[in-house]
C-alpha positions as CSV (number, residue, x, y, z in Angstrom):
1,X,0.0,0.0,0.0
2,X,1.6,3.3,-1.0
3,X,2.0,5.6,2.1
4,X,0.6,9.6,2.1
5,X,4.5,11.2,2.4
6,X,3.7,14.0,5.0
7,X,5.8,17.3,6.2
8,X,5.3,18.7,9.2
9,X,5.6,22.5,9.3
10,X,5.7,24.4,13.0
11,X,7.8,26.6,14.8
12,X,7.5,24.6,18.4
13,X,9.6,21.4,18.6
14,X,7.0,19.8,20.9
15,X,4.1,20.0,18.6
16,X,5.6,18.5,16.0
17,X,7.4,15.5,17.8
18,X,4.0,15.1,19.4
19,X,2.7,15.0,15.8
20,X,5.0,13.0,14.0
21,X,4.6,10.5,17.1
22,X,1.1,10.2,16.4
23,X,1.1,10.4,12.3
24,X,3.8,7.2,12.5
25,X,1.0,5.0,14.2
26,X,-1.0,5.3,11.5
27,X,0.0,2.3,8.9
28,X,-0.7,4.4,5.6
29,X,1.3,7.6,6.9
30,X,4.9,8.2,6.1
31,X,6.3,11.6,7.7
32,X,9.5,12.6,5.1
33,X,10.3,16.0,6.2
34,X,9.6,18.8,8.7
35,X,10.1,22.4,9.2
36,X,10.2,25.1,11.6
37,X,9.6,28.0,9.8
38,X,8.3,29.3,5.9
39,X,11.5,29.6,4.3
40,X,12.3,26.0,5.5
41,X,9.3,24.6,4.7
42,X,9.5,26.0,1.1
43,X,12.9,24.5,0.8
44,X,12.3,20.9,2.2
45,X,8.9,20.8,0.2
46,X,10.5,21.3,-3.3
47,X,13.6,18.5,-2.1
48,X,11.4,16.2,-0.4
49,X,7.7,16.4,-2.7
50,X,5.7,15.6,0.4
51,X,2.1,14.9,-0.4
52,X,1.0,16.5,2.0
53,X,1.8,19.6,4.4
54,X,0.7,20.4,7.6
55,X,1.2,23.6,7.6
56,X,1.6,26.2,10.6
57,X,0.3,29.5,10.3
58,X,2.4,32.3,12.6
59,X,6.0,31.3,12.4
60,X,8.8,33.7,13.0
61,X,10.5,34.9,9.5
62,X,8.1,33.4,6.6
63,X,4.6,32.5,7.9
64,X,2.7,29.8,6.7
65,X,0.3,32.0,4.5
66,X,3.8,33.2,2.7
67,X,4.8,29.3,2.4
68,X,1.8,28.3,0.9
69,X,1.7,31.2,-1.6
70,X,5.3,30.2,-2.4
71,X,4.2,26.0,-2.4
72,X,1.3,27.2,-4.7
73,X,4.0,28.2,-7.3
74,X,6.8,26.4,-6.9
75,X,5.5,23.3,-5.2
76,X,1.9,22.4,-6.9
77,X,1.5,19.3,-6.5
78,X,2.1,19.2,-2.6
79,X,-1.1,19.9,-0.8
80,X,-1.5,21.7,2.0
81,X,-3.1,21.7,5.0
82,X,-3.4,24.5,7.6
83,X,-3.3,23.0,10.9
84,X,-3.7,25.6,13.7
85,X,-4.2,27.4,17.0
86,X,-6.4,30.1,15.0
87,X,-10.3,29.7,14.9
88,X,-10.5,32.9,13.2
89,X,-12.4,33.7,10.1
90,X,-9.6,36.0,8.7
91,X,-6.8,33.7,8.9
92,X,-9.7,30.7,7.3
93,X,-10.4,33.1,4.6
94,X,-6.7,34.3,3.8
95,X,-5.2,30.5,4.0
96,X,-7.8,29.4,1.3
97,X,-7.2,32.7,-0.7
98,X,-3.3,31.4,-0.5
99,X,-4.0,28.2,-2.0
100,X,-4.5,25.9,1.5
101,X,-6.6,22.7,0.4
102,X,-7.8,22.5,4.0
103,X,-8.1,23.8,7.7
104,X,-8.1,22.5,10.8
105,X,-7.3,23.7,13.6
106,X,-5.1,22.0,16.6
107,X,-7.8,21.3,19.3
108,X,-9.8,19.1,16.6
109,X,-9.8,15.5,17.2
110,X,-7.3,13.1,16.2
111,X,-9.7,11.3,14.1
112,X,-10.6,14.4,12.5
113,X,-6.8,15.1,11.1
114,X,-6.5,11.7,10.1
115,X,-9.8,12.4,8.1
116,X,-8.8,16.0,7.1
117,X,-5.3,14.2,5.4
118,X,-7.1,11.6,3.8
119,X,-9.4,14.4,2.0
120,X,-7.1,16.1,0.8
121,X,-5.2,13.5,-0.8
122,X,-8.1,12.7,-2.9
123,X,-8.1,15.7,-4.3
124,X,-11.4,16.9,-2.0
125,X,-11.6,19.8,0.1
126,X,-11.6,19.8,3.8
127,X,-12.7,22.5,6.0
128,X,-13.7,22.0,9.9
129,X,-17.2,21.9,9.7
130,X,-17.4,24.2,12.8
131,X,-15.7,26.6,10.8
132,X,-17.1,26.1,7.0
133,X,-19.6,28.0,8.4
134,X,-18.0,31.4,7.3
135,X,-18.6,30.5,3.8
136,X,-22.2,30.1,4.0
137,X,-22.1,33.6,5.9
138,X,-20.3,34.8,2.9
139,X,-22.5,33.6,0.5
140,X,-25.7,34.5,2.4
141,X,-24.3,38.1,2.6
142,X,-24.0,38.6,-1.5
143,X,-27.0,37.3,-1.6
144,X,-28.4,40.0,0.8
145,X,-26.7,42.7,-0.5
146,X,-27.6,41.7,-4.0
147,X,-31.5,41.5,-2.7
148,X,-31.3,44.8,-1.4
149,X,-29.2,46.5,-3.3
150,X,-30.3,46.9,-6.9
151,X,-27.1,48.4,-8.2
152,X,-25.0,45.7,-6.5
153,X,-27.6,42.5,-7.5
154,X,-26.9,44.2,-11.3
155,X,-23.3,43.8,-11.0
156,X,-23.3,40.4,-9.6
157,X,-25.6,39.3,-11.6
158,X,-23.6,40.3,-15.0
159,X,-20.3,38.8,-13.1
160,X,-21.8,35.5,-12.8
161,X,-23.4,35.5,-16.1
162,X,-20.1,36.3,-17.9
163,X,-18.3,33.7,-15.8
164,X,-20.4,30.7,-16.9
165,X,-20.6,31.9,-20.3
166,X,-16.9,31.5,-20.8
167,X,-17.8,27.5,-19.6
168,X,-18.6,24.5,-21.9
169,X,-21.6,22.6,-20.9
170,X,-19.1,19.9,-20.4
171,X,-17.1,22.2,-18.0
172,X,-19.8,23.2,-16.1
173,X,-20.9,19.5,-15.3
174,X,-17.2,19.1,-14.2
175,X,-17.0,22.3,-12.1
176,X,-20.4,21.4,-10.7
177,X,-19.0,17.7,-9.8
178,X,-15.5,19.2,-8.2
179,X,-17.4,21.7,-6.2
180,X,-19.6,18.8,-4.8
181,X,-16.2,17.1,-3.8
182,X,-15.8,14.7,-6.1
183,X,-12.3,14.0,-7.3
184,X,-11.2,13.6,-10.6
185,X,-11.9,9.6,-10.5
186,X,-15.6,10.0,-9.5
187,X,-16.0,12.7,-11.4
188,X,-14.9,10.5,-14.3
189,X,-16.6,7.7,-13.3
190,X,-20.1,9.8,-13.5
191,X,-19.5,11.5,-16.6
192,X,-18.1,8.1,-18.4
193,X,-14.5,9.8,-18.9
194,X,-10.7,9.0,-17.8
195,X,-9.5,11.0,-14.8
196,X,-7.1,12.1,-17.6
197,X,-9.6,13.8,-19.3
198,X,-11.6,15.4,-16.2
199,X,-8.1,16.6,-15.2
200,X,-7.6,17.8,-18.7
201,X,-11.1,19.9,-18.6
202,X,-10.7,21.1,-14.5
203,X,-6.9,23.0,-15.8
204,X,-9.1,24.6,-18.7
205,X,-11.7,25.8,-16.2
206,X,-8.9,27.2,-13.5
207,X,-7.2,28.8,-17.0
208,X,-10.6,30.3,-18.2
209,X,-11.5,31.8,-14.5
210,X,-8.1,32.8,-14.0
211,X,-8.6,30.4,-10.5
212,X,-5.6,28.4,-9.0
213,X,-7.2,26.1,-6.0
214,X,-9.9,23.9,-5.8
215,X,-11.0,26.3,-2.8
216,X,-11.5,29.7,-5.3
217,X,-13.6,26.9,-7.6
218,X,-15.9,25.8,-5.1
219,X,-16.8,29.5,-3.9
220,X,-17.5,30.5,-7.9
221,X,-19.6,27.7,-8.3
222,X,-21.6,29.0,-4.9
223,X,-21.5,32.1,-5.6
224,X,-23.2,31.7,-9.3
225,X,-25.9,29.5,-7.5
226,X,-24.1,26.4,-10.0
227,X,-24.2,24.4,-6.7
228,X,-26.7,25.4,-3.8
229,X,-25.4,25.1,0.1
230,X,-27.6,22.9,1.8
């Protein structure tokens, strides 16, 4: 069985012996690296290609939002995962905007982080459900402000309509799909296509909305009511 390769990214000793400790018992994890700061994460990500990072958010030098910016670019096939003291909506919101493909933050179960890597590897989004909810706030205050505000309902309105009209039908199924979670196996599996080919259509969609993260997909996909929060 082919183990998730993980790096642990945090400025306190401790937490990450405490971590890799853990992480080790379980049979399909394999930690391969670990970092105490941004620049050294950045570094030991590109030597090492973990899949996965668990990634710390205020470090001294290069924070993690910094490092995952930089991974984004330089490192884009190793996910990330913000794993953290903050339960704070701006850090949630900026850690996405960076290109995180989760968050969770350190007083979550151990279950839960096992469950919040294994997400991720699939290719599926994770996001503390206690604190997903600032996404549905988000969304339910466009859609306020677009109710009651005729001016600003106008301008959302022609945003999403240009967004989906740059879309193939085919494109749209897939973006719907990948905002539902789906990775690119099920997504295949649904639409009677190779992964290849759903991977293939999801890099068109990220190059037509000028999108880099699975994260910026599944909030345009909300936000032109292509997917409805339930």
């Amino acid at each position: 069985m082919k183990k998730i390769r993980l790096m642990l990214v945090d400025d306190h000793q401790v937490v990450r012996v405490g971590l890799k400790t853990f992480l080790q018992t379980q049979e399909d994890f394999d930690v391969v690296a670990e970092a105490s700061d941004g620049e050294e994460a950045v570094s030991r990500a590109m030597t090492t290609q973990p899949d996965v990072i668990l990634m710390d958010i205020t470090m001294p030098g290069v924070d993690g939002l910094e490092a995952t910016r930089r991974l984004r670019v330089l490192c884009p096939k190793c996910l990330i995962l913000a794993l953290t003291v903050h339960d704070d909506k701006q850090y949630f919101m900026q850690m996405l905007a960076a290109g995180a493909s989760g968050y969770i933050t350190k007083q979550a179960a151990g279950d839960d982080l096992i469950a919040a890597i294994h997400t991720i590897y699939a290719g599926n989004v994770f996001l503390q459900p206690a604190l997903a909810r600032w996404l549905l706030e988000d969304y339910q205050r466009l859609a306020h402000q677009s109710a009651t505000q005729p001016s600003v309902a106008a301008e959302v309105e022609e945003t999403n309509i240009i967004g989906l009209d740059v879309l193939s039908l085919r494109e749209r199924q897939v973006l719907e799909l990948v905002a539902n979670g789906l990775n690119n196996q099920q997504i295949g599996q649904q639409l009677g296509l190779s992964p290849k080919t759903i991977a293939r259509h999801r890099e068109r969609i990220m190059h037509k909305l000028n999108m880099h993260s699975r994260t910026e997909l599944v909030k345009f996909a909300i936000r032109t009511g292509l997917v409805q929060l339930h």
